[in-house]
C-alpha positions in Angstrom: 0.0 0.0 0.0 1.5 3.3 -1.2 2.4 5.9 1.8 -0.5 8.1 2.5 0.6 11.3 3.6 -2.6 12.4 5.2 -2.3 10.2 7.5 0.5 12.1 8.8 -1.7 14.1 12.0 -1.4 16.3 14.9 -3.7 15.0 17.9 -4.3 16.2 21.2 -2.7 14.8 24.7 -4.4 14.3 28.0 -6.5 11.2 27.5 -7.7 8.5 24.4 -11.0 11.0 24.1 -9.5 14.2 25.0 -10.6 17.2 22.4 -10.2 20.3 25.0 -6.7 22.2 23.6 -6.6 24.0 27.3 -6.1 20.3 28.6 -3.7 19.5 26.3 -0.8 19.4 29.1 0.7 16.0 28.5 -0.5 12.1 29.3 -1.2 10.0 26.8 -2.0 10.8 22.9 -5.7 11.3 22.3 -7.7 10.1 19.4 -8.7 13.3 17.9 -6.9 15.9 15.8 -5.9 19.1 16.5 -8.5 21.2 14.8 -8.8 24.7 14.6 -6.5 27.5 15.8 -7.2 28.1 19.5 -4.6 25.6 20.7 -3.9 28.7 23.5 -6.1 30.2 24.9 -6.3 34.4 24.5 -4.2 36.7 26.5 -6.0 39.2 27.8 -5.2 42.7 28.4 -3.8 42.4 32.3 -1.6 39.6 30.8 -0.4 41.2 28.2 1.1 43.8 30.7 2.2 41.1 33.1 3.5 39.2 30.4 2.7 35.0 30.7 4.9 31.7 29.8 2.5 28.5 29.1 2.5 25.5 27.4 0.9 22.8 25.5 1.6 19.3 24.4 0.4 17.6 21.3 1.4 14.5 19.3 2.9 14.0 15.7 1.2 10.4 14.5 1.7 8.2 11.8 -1.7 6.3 10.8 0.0 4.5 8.0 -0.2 1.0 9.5 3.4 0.1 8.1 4.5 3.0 5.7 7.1 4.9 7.6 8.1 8.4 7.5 12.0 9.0 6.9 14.4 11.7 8.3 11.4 13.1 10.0 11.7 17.2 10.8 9.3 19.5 13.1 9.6 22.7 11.7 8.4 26.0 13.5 7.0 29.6 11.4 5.4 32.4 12.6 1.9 34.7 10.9 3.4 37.7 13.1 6.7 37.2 14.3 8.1 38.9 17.4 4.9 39.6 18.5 5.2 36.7 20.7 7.9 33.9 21.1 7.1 30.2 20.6 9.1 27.3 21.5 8.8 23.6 20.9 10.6 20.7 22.7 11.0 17.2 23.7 12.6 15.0 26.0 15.7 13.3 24.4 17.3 10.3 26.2 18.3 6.5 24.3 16.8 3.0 26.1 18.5 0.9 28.5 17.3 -1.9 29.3 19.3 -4.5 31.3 19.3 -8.7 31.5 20.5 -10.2 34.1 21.2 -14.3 34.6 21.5 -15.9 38.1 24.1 -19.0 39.0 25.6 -18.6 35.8 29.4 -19.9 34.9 31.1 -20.1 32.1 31.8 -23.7 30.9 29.5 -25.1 33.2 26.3 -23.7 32.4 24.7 -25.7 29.1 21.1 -25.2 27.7 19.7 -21.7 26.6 17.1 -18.8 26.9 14.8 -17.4 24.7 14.3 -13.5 24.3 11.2 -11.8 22.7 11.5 -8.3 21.4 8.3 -6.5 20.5 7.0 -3.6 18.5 4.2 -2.2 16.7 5.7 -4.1 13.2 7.3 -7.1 14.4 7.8 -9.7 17.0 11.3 -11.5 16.9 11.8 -14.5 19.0 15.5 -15.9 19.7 17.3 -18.3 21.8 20.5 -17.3 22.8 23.3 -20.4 23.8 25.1 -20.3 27.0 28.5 -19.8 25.7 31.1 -17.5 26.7 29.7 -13.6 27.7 31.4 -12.0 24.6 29.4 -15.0 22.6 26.4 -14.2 23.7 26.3 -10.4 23.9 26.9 -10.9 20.4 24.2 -13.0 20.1 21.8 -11.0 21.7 23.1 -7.8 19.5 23.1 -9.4 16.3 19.3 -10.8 16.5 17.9 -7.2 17.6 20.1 -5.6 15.0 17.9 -8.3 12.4 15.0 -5.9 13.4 16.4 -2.5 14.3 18.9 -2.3 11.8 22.9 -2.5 12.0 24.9 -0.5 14.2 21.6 0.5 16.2 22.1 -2.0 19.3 25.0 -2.2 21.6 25.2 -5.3 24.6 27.7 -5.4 27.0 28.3 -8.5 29.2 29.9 -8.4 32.8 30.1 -11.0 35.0 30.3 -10.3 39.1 30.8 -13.7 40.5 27.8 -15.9 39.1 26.1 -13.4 38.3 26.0 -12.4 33.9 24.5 -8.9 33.4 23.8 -7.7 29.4 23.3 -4.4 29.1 21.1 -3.2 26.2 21.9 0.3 24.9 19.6 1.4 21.9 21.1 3.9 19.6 21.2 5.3 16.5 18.5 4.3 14.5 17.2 2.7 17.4 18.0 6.1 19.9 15.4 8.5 21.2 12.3 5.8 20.8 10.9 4.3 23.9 11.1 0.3 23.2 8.4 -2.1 24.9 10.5 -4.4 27.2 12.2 -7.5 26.4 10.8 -10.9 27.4 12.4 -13.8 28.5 10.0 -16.9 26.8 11.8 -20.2 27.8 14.4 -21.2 30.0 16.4 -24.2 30.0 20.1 -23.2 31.6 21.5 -25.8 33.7 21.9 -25.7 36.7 18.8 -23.5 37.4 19.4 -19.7 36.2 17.0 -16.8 36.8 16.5 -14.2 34.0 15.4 -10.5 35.2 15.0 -8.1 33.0 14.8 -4.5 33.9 14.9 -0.8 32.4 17.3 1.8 33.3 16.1 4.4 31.0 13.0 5.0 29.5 13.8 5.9 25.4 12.0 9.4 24.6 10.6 10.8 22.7 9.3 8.6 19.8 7.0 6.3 21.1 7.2 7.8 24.5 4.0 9.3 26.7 4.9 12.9 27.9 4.4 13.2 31.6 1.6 15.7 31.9 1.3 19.0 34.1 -0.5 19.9 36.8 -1.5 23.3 35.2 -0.5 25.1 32.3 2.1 27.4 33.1 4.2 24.9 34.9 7.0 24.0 32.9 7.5 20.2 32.0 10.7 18.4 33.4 13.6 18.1 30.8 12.2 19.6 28.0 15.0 21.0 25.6 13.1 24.0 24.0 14.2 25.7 20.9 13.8 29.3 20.1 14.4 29.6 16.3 11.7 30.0 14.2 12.6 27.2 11.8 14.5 24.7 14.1 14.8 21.4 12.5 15.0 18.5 14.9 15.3 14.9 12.7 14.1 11.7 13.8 15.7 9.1 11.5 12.4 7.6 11.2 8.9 7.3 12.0 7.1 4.1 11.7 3.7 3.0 10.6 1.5 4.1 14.2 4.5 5.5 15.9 3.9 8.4 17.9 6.0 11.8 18.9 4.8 13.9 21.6 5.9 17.5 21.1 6.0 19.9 24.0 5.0 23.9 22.8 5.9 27.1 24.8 4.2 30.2 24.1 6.3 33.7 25.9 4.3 36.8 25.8 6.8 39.6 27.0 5.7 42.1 29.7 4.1 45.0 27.7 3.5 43.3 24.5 1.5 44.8 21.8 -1.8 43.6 20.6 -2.0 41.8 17.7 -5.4 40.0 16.6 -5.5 36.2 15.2 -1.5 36.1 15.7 -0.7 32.9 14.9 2.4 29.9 14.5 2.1 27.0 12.1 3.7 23.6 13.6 5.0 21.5 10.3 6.5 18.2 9.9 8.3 17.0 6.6 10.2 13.8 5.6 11.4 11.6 2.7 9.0 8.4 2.0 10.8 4.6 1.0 13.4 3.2 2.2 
């Protein structure tokens, strides 16, 4: 099916039915598009003098069900500029996430584990061998690299006593997108070996649900704004029903003049195919 690029939306945050822009201050993506131009609400004359910082959240979606959207931009202009100044942000941090094996030694150890990595476009089972820690950190890398692409997984193995721990750094490709956590789907180490896994870090933003705000002039935690007006910011991609939440801060200065309807237009662009 041929990349539709309508499908390409802004929708509000706050809940799955949320439609009120004045409650759209983080939490999940809603189901409904941002429609008209009253995502702020109007400043009135007392605020104008005062001057006010606020902020909204909305969310960039892909509805193509497996069409993605390449070297993805967010791209910020103005009706009126310097009437007011407009900002837009997100959270950027890569996932961790970390596996650990119980009672595990080298040479000693025989059977093997199966790991499940999920997404919204694939689900990749794969056993790993007990083998030496190098052997199967590389293991582990090479089968989510089958998925995520080369050079966008690194696994590190330690050992402290009997105890193996992979760590799971998702980069590249693969960095700034929350990832659902791995599973561990059979076991059959001997002797007896426990698998936990755990996340470290949360990826952000793709994929990721913006923490909300208790009100709208509170600013949200670790939000790198930018304060061009045409600031690209590139995602390398954005799969079929991925999802980007995309923090907005509007600064009216103390004493600013009154201009009616002003206005900012929030744009994304990107290549389609592979």
């Amino acid at each position: 099916m041929p990349f539709d690029r309508t499908k390409i939306r802004y929708v509000y945050s706050g809940s799955g039915s949320s439609t009120n822009p004045q409650l759209s201050l983080g939490g999940p993506p809603s189901l409904n598009y941002v429609t008209g131009t009253n995502l702020f609400s109007n400043i009135s004359a007392a605020q104008s003098t005062t001057g006010k910082i606020d902020y909204r959240c909305v969310y960039l979606v892909n509805e193509n069900s497996t069409n993605s959207l390449f070297n993805v931009s967010v791209l910020l202009s103005y009706d009126y500029p310097n009437t007011v100044s407009i900002d837009f942000g997100c959270l950027f941090q890569n996932e961790r996430q970390i596996i650990s094996l119980s009672n595990y030694t080298v040479g000693t150890t025989t059977g093997k584990f199966t790991l499940r990595y999920t997404d919204a476009q694939n689900d990749h089972s794969f056993d790993v061998n007990a083998d030496t820690i190098g052997a199967m950190a590389n293991t582990i890398k090479t089968e989510l690299e089958t998925v995520l692409g080369a050079a966008n997984v690194n696994v590190t193995g330690t050992q402290l006593g009997t105890v193996v721990t992979y760590q799971i750094d998702f980069v590249n490709g693969a960095g700034y997108r929350y990832h659902d956590i791995i599973t561990s789907t059979a076991n059959t180490l001997s002797p007896a070996s426990t698998i936990a896994i755990t996340k470290n870090v949360n990826g952000a933003p793709l994929n990721s649900v913006a923490d909300p705000i208790d009100v709208d002039t509170t600013p949200p935690v670790n939000i790198t704004f930018t304060n061009t007006i045409k600031p690209p910011t590139p995602f390398s991609e954005l799969k079929g029903l991925d999802h980007l939440p995309i923090w907005i801060r509007r600064t009216v200065a103390p004493n600013s003049t009154f201009v009616e309807n002003d206005s900012f237009i929030l744009r994304s662009q990107g290549t389609t195919g592979a």
